[in-house]
N, C-alpha and C positions, 0 to 999 in steps of 0.2 A: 704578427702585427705588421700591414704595407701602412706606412706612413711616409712622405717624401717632402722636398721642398720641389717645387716646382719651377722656382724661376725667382725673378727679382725686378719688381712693378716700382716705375716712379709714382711715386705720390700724388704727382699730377694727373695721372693718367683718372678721368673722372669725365663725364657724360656718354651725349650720345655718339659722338666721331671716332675713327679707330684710324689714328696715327699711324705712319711707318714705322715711328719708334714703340711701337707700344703691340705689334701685331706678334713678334718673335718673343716678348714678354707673354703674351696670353696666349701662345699655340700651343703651347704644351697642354694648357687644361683642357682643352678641347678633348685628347687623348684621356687624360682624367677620369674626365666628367661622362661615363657610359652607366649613369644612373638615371632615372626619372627624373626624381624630386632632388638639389641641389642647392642647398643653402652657402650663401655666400656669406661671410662674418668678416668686415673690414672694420678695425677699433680705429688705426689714426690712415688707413689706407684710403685710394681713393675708390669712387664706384664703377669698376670696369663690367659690371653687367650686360652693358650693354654691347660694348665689344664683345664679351664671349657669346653673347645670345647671337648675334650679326654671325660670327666664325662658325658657330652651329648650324644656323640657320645656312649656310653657305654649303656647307655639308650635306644637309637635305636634309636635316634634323626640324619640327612643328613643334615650334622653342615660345615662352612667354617669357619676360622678362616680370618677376611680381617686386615692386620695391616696398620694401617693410622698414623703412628708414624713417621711425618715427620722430628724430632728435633732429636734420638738420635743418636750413632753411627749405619752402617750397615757394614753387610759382603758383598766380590764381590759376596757371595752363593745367598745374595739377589737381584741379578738383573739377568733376568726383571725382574723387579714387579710391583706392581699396579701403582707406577710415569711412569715406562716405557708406560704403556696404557695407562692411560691417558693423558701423552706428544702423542699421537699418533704416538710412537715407535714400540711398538707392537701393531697386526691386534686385537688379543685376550687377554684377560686377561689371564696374567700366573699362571694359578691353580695348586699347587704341591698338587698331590693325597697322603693322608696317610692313613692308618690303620682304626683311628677311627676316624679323619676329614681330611679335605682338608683345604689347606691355600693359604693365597696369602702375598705372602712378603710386606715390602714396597717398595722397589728399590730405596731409596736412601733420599737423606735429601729436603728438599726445603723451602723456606720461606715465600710458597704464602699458607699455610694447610687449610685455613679455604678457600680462595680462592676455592682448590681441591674440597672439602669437600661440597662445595656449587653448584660445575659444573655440567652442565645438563649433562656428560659424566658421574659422579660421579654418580648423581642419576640412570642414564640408565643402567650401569654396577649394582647398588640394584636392580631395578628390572629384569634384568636377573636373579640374583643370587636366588630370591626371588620365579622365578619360577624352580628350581633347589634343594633349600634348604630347608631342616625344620627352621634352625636355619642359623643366619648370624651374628655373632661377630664382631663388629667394635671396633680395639681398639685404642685408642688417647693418647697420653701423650703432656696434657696441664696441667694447671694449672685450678684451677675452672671459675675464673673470665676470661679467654682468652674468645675470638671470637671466636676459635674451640671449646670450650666447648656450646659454642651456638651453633654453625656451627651443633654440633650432635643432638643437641633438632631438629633442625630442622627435622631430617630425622627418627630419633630412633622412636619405637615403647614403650622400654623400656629402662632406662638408670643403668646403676653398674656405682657407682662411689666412687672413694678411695678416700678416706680423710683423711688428718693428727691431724693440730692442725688451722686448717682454721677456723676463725671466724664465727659466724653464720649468720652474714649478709652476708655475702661472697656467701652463699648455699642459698639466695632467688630468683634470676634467677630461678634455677633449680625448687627448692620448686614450686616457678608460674606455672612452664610447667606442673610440674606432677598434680597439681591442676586443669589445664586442663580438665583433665578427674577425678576427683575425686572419682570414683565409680573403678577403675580399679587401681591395684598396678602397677604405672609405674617409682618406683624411687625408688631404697635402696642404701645404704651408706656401706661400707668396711672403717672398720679403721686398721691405720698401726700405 
């Protein structure tokens, strides 16, 4: 079983900008993350998706950032996004082009995530993205123990996930999956 902690993320660390304090926090996943599909699971952390997508992309990695963060607040900047596609509001998925990745907002809150997360539309829109991408950042904000923290074992390749002061029993779900494949690192930890 490769399982690691990777590093130690302040809490703050959350949007689109990448800090000098926050660059030597997320260089290590970079190293990581040599999987496709990449689920990100932050329960009280903040969302560095975007910095790691930016590090990738700087790399020469054709990185999307997808956020699946059905619980927190959003901007009206964020709609459509990826709820509007998958309500079958929009035809395509709303891909905003940047710089050094591409993202797809979430477009708005909902209380069915693991539901989403589980939908054969869900999967369909990954493998599109899958033949498009180096890299595909899924990122979640659950708690470890939720349903959408499973909901991502299901689909991930590889998982990043931040952890606070969570108990160790709390992290054996996840421990199982990445034991799965034992021979292949598919699990490290960020603490905040």
């Amino acid at each position: 079983l490769q399982c690691s902690v990777s590093g130690e993320l302040p809490s703050s660390c959350e949007g689109h900008s990448i800090e000098a304090i926050h660059l030597e926090s997320i260089r290590p996943l970079t190293l990581f993350a040599n999987k496709q599909i990449i689920g990100l699971v932050s329960g009280q952390g903040g969302n560095y998706s975007y910095c790691l997508a930016e590090l990738l992309g700087r790399a020469g990695h054709k990185v999307v950032a997808v956020q699946a963060d059905f619980h927190s607040l959003f901007s009206k900047e964020d709609q459509p996004g990826l709820l509007q596609f998958l309500e079958a509001k929009q035809v395509h998925c709303p891909i905003r082009k940047g710089q050094w990745y591409d993202r797809v907002a979430t477009g708005g809150n909902h209380s069915f995530g693991t539901e989403i997360l589980l939908s054969g539309k869900f999967r369909e829109l990954l493998k599109d993205l899958r033949s498009r991408y180096d890299k595909i950042l899924v990122f979640v904000r659950a708690p470890i123990r939720a349903t959408e923290t499973q909901a991502v074992c299901s689909w991930s390749e590889q998982m990043i996930v931040t952890v606070a002061e969570e108990p160790v029993d709390q992290l054996a779900p996840l421990i199982t999956w990445a034991a799965a494949s034992p021979s292949e690192a598919r699990l490290t930890f960020m603490m905040t």
